[in-house]
C-alpha positions in Angstrom: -15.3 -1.8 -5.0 -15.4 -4.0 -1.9 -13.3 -5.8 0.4 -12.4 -8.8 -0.3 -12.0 -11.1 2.9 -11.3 -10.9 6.4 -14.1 -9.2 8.8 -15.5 -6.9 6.4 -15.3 -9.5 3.7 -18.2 -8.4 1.0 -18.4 -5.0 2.7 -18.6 -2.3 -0.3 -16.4 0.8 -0.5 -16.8 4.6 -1.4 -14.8 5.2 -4.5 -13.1 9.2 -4.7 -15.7 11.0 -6.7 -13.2 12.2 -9.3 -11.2 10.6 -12.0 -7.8 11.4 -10.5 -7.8 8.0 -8.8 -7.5 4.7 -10.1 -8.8 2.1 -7.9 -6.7 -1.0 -7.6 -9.5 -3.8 -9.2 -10.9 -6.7 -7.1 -9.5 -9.5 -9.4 -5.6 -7.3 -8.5 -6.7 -7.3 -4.8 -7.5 -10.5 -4.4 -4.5 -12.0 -5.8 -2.2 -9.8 -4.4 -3.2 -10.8 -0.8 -3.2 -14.3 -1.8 0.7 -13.5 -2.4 1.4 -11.5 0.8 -1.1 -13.7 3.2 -3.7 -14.2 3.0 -4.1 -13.4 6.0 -1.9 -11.6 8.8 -1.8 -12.3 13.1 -1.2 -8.1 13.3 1.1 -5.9 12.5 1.1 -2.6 11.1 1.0 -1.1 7.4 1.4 2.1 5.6 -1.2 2.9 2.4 0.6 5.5 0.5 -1.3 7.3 -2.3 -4.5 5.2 -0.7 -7.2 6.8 -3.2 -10.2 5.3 -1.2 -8.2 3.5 1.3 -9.1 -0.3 -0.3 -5.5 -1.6 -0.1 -4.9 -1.1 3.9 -8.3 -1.5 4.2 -8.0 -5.0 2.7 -5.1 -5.7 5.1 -7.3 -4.4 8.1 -10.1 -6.8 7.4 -7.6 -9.4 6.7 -6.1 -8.9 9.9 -3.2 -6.1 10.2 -3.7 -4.0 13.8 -3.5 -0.5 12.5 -2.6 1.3 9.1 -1.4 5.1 7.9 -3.2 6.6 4.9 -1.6 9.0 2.8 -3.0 10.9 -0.4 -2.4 14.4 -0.7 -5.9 15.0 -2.7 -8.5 16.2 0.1 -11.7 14.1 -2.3 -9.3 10.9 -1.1 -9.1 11.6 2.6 -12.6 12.5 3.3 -13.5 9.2 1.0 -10.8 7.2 3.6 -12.6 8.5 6.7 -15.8 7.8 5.5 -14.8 4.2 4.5 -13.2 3.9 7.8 -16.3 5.4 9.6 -18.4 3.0 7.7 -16.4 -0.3 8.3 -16.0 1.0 12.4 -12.2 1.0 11.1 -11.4 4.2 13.0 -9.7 3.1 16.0 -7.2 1.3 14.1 -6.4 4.1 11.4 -4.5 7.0 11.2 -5.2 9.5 8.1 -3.1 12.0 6.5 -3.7 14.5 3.9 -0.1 14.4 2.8 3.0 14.2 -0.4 4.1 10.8 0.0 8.0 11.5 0.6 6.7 14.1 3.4 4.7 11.6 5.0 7.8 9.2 5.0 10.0 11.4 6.5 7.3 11.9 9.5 6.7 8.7 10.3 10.4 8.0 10.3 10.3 10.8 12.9 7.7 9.2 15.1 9.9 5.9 14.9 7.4 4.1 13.0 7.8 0.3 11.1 5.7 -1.1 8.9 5.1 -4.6 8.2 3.7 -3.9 5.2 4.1 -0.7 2.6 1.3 -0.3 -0.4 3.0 1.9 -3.2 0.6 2.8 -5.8 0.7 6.3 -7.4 -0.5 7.6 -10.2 1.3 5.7 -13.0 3.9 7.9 -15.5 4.0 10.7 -12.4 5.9 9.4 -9.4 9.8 7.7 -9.2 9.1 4.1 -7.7 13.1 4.4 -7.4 13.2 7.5 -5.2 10.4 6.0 -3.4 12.2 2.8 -2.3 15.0 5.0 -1.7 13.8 6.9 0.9 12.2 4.0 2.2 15.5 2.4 2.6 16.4 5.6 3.9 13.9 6.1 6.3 14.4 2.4 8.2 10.2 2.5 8.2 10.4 -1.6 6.8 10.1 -3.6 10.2 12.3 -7.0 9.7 10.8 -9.3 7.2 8.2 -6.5 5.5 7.3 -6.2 2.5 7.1 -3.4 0.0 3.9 -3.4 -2.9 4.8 -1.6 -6.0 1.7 -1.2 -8.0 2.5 0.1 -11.4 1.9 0.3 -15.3 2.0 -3.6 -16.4 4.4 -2.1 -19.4 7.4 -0.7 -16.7 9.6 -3.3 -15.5 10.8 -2.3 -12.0 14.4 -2.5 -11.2 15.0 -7.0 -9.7 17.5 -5.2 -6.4 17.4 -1.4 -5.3 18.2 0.4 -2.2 18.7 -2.7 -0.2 15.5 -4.4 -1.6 15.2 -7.6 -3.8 11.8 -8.0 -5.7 10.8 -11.3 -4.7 7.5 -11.4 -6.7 6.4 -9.4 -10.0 2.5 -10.4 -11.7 1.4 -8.7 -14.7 -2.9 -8.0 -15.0 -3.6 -7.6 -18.4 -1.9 -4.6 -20.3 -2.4 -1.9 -18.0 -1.5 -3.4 -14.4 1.8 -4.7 -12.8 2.3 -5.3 -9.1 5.5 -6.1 -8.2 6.7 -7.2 -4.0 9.7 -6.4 -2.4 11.6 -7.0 0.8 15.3 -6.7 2.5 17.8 -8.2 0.4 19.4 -11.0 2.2 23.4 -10.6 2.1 24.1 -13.3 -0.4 21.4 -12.3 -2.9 22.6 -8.8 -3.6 
């Protein structure tokens, strides 16, 4: 694992020393941000169920100002911290050993939006739908955000839910699917 581009561009990563964690691949990483960027003047993002961290780290390098990491095992924090530490990432992370619809609800406390929201649990185990839900709930998408859904290339997320439209969908072989969401404009719904 590595990043990609930006300032850390060829930089490798720690992977979580366990097999509870699937790392998104480079080939999936580096067409995904051609997709969302590929590269961003700031903003903020959220990496929930970040594993190693590689996805908001990929949107550091490529230019986001801060991001929140969330994974509940305690193997994928201390790999995010030490990726952070490595990268001199620190100052512009937070990390948080966390369930993902707890974290939510805190940063929706703190008032926090997010230009950018990495979804990518462990396949067959977590509702995408009550996900985007409480998302949608929550208010954490800052105008014009974008939701990434990265999931088993057999499901077929939902084209409109909660108040989002899926404005993109790209199927990786058999086993990965990343599909892009944002606000539903008032005519598309």
């Amino acid at each position: 694992m590595r990043v990609i581009a930006g300032e850390h561009k060829g930089r490798a990563l720690k992977a979580v020393p366990n097999q509870l964690t699937r790392p998104t691949t480079d080939k999936v990483k580096e067409s995904l941000f051609q997709v969302l960027g590929p590269f961003f003047e700031g903003g903020a993002c959220l990496d929930l169920f970040a594993g190693s961290g590689g996805l908001g780290i990929e949107a550091l390098s490529r230019g986001m100002d801060t991001c929140i990491f969330v994974d509940k095992q305690g193997k994928a924090v201390e790999t995010i911290h030490q990726n952070l530490t490595t990268l001199k990432l620190t100052d512009a992370a937070e990390v948080y050993r966390n369930d993902a619809l707890r974290a939510l609800k805190a940063v929706a406390k703190r008032e926090k939006r997010f230009d950018l929201i990495f979804l990518d649990p462990p396949y067959q185990k977590v509702s995408y739908e009550s996900l985007l839900e409480q998302i949608s709930e929550t208010g954490i998408l800052g105008t014009g955000g974008q939701i990434v859904c990265e999931h088993d290339g057999r499901k077929e997320l939902p084209a409109f839910i909660a108040g989002f439209q899926a404005v993109k969908r790209e199927t990786y072989g058999n086993t990965t699917a990343i599909t892009i969401y944002q606000a539903a404009q008032e005519g598309d719904r």
